[in-house]
Every structure is written in C-alpha cells, then in structure tokens.
LUMLO-257570 format. One record per atom (N, C-alpha, C, O): residue in one letter; y negated, z negated, x. Coordinates in steps of 0.02 Angstrom, whole numbers, plus 50000, padded with zeros to 5 digits. Example, Ala and Ser with C-alpha at 12.3 -4.5 7.8 and 13.67 -1.06 7.14 Angstrom:
// residues 2
A502844961050660/A502254961050615/A501654961050660/A501664957750712/S501124964650642/S500534964350684/S499984960650645/S499434959850670/
// end
This chain:
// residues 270
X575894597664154/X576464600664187/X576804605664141/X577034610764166/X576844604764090/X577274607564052/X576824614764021/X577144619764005/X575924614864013/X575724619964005/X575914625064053/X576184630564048/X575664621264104/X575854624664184/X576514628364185/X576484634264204/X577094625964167/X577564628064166/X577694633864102/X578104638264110/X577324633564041/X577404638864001/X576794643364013/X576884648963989/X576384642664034/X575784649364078/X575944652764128/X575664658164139/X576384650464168/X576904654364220/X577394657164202/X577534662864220/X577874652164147/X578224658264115/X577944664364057/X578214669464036/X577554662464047/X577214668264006/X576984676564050/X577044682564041/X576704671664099/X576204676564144/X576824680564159/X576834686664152/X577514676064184/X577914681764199/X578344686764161/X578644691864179/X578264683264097/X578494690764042/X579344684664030/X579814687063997/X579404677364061/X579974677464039/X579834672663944/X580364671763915/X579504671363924/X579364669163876/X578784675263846/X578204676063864/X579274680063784/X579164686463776/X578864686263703/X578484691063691/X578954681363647/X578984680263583/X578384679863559/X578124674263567/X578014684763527/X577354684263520/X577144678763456/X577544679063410/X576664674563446/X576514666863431/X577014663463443/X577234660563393/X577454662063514/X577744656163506/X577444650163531/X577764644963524/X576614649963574/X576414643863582/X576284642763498/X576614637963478/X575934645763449/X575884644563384/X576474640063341/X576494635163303/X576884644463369/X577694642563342/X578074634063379/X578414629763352/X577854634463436/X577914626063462/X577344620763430/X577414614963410/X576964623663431/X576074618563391/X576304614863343/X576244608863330/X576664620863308/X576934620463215/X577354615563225/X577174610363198/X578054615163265/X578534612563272/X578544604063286/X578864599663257/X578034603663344/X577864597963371/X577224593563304/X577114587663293/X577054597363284/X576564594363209/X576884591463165/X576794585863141/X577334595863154/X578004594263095/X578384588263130/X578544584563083/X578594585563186/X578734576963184/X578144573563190/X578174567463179/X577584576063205/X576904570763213/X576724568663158/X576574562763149/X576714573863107/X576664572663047/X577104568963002/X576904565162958/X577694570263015/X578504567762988/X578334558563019/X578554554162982/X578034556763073/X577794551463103/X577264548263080/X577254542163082/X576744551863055/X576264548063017/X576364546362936/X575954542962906/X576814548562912/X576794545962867/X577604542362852/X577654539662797/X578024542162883/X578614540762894/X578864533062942/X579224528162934/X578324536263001/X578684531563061/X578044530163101/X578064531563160/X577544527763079/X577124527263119/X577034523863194/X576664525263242/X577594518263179/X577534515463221/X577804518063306/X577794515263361/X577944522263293/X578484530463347/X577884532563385/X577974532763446/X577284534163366/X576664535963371/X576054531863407/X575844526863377/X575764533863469/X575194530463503/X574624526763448/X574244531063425/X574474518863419/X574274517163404/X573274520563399/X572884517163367/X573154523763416/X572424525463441/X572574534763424/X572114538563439/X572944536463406/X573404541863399/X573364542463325/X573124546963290/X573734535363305/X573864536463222/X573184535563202/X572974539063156/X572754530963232/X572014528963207/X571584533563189/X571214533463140/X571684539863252/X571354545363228/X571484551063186/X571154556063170/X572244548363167/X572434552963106/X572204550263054/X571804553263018/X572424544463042/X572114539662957/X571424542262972/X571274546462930/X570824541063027/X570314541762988/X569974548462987/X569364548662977/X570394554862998/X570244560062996/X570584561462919/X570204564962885/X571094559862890/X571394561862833/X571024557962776/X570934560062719/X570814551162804/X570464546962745/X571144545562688/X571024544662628/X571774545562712/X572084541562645/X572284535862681/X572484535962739/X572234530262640/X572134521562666/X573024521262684/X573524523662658/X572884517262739/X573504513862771/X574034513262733/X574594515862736/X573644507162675/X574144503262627/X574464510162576/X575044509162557/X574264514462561/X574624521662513/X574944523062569/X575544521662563/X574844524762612/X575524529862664/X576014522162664/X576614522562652/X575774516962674/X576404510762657/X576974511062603/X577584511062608/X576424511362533/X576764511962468/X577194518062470/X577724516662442/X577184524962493/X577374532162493/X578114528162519/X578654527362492/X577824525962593/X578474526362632/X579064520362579/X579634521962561/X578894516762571/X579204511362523/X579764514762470/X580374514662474/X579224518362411/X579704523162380/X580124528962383/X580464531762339/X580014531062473/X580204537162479/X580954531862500/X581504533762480/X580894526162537/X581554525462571/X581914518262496/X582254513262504/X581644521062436/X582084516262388/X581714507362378/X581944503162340/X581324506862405/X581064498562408/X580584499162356/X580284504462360/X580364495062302/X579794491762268/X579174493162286/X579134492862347/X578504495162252/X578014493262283/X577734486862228/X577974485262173/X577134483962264/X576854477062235/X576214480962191/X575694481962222/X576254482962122/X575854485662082/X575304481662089/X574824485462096/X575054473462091/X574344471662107/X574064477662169/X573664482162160/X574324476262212/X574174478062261/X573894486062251/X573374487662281/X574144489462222/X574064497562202/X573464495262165/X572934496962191/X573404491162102/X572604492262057/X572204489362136/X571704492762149/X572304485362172/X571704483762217/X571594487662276/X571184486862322/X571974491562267/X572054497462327/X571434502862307/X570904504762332/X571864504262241/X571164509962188/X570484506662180/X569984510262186/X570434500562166/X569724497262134/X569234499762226/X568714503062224/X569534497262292/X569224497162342/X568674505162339/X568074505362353/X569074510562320/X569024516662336/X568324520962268/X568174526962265/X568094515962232/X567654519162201/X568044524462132/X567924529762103/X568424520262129/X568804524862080/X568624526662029/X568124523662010/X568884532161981/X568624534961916/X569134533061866/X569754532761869/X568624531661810/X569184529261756/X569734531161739/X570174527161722/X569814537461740/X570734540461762/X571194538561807/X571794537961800/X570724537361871/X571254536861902/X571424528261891/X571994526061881/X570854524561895/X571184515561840/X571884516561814/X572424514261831/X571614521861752/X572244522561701/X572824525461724/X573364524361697/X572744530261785/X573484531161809/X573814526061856/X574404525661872/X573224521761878/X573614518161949/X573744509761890/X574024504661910/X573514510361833/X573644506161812/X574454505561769/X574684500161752/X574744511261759/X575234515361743/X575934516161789/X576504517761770/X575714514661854/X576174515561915/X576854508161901/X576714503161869/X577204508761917/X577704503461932/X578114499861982/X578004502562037/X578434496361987/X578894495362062/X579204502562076/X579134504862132/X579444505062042/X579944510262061/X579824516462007/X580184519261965/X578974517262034/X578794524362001/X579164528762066/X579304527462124/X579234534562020/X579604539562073/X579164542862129/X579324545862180/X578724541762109/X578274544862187/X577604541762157/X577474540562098/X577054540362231/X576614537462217/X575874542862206/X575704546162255/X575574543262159/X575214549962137/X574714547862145/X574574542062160/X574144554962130/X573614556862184/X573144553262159/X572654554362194/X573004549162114/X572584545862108/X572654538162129/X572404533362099/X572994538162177/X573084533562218/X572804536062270/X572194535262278/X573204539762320/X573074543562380/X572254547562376/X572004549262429/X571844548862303/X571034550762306/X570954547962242/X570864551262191/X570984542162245/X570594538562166/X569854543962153/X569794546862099/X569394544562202/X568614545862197/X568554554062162/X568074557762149/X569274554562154/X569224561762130/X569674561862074/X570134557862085/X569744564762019/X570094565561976/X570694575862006/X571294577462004/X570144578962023/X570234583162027/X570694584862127/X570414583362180/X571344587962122/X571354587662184/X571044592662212/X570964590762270/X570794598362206/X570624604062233/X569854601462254/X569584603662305/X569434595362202/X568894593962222/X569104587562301/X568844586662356/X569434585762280/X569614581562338/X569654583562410/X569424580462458/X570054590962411/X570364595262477/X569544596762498/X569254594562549/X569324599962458/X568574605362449/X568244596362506/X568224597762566/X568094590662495/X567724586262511/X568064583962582/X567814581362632/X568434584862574/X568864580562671/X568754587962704/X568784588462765/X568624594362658/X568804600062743/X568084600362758/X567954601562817/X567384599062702/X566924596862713/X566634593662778/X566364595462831/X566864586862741/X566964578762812/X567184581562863/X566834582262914/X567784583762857/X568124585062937/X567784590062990/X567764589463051/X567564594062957/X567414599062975/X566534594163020/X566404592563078/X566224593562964/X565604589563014/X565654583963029/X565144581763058/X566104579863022/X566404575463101/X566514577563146/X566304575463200/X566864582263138/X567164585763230/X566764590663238/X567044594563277/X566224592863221/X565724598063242/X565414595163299/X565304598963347/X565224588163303/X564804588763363/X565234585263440/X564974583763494/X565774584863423/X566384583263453/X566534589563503/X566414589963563/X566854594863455/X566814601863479/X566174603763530/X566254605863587/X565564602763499/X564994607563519/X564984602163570/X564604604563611/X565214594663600/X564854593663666/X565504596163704/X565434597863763/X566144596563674/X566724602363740/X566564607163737/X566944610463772/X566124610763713/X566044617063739/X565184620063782/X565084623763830/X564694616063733/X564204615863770/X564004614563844/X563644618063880/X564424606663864/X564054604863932/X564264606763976/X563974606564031/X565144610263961/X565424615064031/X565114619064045/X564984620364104/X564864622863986/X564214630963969/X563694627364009/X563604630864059/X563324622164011/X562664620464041/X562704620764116/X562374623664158/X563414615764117/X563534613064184/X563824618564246/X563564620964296/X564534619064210/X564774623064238/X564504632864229/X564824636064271/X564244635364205/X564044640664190/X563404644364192/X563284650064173/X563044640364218/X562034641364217/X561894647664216/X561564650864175/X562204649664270/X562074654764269/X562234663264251/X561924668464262/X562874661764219/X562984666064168/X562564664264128/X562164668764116/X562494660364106/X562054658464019/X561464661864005/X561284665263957/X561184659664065/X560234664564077/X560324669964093/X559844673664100/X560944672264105/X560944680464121/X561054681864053/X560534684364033/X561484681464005/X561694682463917/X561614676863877/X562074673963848/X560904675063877/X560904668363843/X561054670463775/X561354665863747/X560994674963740/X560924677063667/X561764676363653/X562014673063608/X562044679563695/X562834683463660/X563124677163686/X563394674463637/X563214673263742/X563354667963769/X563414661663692/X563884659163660/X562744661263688/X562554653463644/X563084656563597/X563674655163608/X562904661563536/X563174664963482/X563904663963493/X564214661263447/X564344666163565/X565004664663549/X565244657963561/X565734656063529/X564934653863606/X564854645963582/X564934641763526/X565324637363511/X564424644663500/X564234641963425/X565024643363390/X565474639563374/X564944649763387/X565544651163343/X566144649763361/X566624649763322/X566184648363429/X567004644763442/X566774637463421/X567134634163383/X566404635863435/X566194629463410/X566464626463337/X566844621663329/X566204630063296/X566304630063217/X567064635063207/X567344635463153/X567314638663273/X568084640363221/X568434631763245/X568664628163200/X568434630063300/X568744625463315/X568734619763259/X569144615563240/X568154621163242/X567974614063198/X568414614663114/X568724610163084/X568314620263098/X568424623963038/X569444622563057/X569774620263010/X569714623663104/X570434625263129/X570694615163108/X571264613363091/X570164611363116/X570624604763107/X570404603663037/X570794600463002/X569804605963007/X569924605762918/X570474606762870/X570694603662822/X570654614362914/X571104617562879/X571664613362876/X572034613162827/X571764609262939/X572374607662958/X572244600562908/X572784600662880/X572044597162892/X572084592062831/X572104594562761/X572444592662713/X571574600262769/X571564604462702/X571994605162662/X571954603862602/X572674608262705/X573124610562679/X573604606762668/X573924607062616/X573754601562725/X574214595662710/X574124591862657/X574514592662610/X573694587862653/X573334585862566/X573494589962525/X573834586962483/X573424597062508/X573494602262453/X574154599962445/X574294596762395/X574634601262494/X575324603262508/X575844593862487/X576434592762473/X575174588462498/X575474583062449/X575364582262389/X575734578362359/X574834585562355/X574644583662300/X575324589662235/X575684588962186/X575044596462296/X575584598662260/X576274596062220/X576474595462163/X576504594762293/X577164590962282/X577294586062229/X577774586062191/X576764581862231/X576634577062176/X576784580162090/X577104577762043/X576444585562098/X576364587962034/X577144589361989/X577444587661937/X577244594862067/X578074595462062/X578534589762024/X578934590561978/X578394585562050/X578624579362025/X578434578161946/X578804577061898/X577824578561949/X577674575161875/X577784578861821/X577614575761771/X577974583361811/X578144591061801/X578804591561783/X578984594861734/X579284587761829/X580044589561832/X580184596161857/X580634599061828/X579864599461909/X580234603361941/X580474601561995/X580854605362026/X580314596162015/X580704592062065/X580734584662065/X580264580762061/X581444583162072/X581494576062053/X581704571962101/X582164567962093/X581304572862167/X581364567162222/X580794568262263/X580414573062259/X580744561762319/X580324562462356/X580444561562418/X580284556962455/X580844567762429/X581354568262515/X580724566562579/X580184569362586/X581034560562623/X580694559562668/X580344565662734/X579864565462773/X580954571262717/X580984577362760/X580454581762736/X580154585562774/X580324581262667/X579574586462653/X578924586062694/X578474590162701/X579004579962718/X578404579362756/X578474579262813/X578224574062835/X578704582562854/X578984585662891/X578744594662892/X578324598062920/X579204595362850/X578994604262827/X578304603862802/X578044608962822/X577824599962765/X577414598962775/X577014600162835/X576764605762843/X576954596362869/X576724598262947/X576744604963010/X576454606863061/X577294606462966/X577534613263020/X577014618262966/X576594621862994/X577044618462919/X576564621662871/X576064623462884/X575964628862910/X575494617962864/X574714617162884/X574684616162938/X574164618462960/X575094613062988/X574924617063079/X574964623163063/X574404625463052/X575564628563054/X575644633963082/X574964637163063/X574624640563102/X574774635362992/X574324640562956/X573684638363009/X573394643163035/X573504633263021/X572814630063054/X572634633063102/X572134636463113/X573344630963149/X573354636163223/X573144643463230/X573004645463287/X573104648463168/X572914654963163/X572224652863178/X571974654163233/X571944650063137/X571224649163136/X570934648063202/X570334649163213/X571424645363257/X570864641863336/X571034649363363/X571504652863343/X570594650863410/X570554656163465/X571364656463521/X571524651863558/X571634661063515/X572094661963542/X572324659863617/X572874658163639/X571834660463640/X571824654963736/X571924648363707/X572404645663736/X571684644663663/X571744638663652/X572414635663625/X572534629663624/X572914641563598/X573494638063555/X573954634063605/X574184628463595/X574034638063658/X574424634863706/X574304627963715/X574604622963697/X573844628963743/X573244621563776/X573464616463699/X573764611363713/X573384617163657/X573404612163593/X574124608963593/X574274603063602/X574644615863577/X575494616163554/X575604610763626/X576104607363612/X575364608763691/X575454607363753/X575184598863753/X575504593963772/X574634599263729/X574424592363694/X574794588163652/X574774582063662/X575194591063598/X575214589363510/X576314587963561/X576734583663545/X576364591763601/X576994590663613/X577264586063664/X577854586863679/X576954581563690/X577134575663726/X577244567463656/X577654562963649/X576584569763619/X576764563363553/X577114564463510/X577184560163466/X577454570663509/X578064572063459/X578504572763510/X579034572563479/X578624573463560/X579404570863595/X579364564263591/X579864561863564/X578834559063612/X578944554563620/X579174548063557/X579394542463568/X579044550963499/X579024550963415/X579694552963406/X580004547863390/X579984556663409/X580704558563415/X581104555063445/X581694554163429/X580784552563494/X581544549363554/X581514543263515/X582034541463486/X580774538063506/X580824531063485/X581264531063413/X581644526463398/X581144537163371/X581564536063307/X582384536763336/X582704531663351/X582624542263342/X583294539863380/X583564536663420/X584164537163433/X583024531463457/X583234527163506/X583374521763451/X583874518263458/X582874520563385/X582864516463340/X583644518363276/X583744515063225/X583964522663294/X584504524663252/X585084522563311/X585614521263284/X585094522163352/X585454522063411/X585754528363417/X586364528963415/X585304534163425/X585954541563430/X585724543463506/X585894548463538/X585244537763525/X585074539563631/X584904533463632/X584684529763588/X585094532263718/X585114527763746/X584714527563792/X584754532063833/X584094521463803/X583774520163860/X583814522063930/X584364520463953/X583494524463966/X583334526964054/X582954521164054/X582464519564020/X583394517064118/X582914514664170/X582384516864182/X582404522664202/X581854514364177/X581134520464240/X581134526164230/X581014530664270/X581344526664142/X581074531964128/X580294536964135/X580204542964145/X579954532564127/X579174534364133/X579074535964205/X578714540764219/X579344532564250/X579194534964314/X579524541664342/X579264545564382/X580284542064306/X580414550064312/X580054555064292/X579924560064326/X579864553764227/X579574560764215/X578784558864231/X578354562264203/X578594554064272/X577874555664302/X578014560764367/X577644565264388/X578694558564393/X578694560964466/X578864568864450/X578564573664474/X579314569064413/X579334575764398/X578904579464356/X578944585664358/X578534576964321/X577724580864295/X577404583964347/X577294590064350/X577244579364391/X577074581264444/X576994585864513/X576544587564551/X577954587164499/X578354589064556/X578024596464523/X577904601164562/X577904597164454/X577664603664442/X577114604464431/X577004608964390/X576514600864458/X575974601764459/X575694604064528/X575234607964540/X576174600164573/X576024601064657/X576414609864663/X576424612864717/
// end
C-alpha cells in the first residue's frame, strides 16, 4: 500500500526530491539497524535471524556491545569462550583475554577473532555475502525471465541473459556492500576508541551507522528497485520504533491496531 501510494505520488510530480526513495531506505535502515544491535527484540524474530546470519557477528557479542553500551558488566569467561568457539588467532586470545567487566567498548577481536586484520575481515563477509545471495537473486530474477517472459528472451536471448546476469550480481554485490561498510564503520569506531579520539560508545552511532552503509549500498541496486526495497525495509522500522516507545511509554496502545491498518492498507490497494 504504501509503495502504491509513493509511485502515484511520484508519477504525479507531487513527491519531487530526487533520491528520496534512497533517502527513506537510508532512514528506515538506520532504526533497523539501531534495532539489531540495540533492541532486537523490537524486530521480527526470522528478520533478526537473517541479519545475524548474513553479518556473521555471534548473538552473544551484539549481547556484550549492548551491555557496555547501556553501563552493565560483561561476564569475561564468557568473552574467552565466545573467542575460543570462532577459530581464533593468537592475538585475538591475547586481546579478548585482556577485555574486562567494564572495558569501554567491546573490540574487534571479539566481534572477528578469525581475523586479526579488519580490512581482511570486511574483504571475507562481502565475499560470503555476496555468494550467498547470488543464487537467491538469480532465482528472482531468472524464473520471472523464463516464466513470465519466453518470449522476449528468444527474441534477445544474448542482451536479455547479459542484463540478467548483471542485475543479478549488482543486486548481489548492493547487500555486500551493505555489511561491508557497516562492519568497516564498527571496527572503525572501535579504533576511535582505542586511540582516544573518542571516548564513548553512544548507543545512537549505530544508528548513523545504518543510515550510512544503507544510503551508500542503495546507490549500488538499480534505480526501479530503490523504491520497492526503502517500501520493504519501512514497515520493520516503523514497527521497531513504535515497540521501543511503546516500551519507554512515550505512545500508547490502539485497540485493533493491526486490523486498522490492514483495512486501511488495503483501502489503498483497492
């Protein structure tokens, strides 16, 4: 309903702002993200599942993060047995062996024991990600092309397959980026930290985080598609938003809520 409703206003020239489906993608990423590592529990269970195992950093570290970001202890056994699981390298032993209840932020050789190096780390998940969701991509785009399309296809099978393929692989390449950079953009931070050019670990960075490596990601997918995504990515970040302020008490429960905005989803679909 709500694409529907911004493809009509587009078509009619009253939504004028050129990338603002880009500019909503970003927006709505930045609490999804602010949600996965913050508030998970705000977030469709099967939702967060496919974020942890697309990012590959273990449950129990986004636990420990959230712990020290909001002032609580972490259980240091628990950190060396967190690292030992992960194939770790003798550095990172010696740093996670180093960590404390109330180290100031929890560092990257926690969050990628298997790497010493973070740039080798980013370089290996946009890898993974990238050929995990390759054949994900290639069956949304292939079997509509088979099914729905036959016969365009055998009329330009050459130029047809070729731009397939390659939307295929930007799409695929567009959710690398989008971990790529978020990882970069924590490890960074980290450094910041260890460094002393910054001496906290504001729950809100990750947040701006998200609006970040979305915005930048979103360049990367084909321009028909940003909408369609920003339209997706923005029903689990409203709904991520409301449960945290319903959980602050700054809004208050609707009756049958869900059934209003089915009827009225609707009312703009008919």
């Amino acid at each position: 309903a709500g694409q529907g409703v911004y493809n009509a206003g587009k078509y009619r020239g009253v939504f004028r702002f050129r990338h603002g489906d880009a500019l909503l993608f970003a927006l709505a990423c930045g609490q999804v993200m602010y949600a996965y590592t913050m508030q998970p529990e705000s977030i469709p269970p099967e939702y967060l599942k496919f974020m942890v195992n697309t990012a590959r950093v273990p449950t129990e570290a986004l636990a420990m993060n959230r712990a020290r970001v909001r002032g609580f202890p972490v259980d240091v056994s628990r950190v060396m047995d967190l690292v030992k699981r992960h194939k770790p390298t003798p550095k990172a032993l010696e740093i996670a062996s180093q960590v404390t209840e109330y180290t100031d932020i929890i560092p990257c050789a926690v969050l990628h024991p298997s790497y010493d190096s973070c740039t080798m780390n980013n370089a290996e998940r946009f890898y993974q990600v990238t050929k995990n969701i390759l054949p994900v991509y290639a069956t949304l785009n292939f079997v509509p092309l088979v099914i729905l399309r036959m016969k365009r296809l055998l009329a330009d099978p050459v130029n047809i397959l070729a731009r397939t393929s390659f939307n295929t692989l930007r799409s695929s390449v567009f959710l690398a980026v989008f971990v790529g950079v978020y990882q970069s953009q924590i490890c960074g931070h980290r450094k910041l930290v260890k460094n002393g050019w910054m001496n906290n670990n504001n729950k809100y960075m990750y947040w701006l985080f998200g609006v970040t490596c979305s915005g930048s990601a979103i360049m990367v997918e084909q321009e028909s598609r940003r909408a369609e995504l920003a339209m997706y990515v923005l029903p689990k970040a409203a709904e991520s938003l409301y449960k945290i302020l319903y959980q602050k008490n700054w809004v208050k429960g609707v009756q049958h809520w869900e059934v209003m905005m089915f009827s009225f989803a609707m009312s703009l679909i008919m």
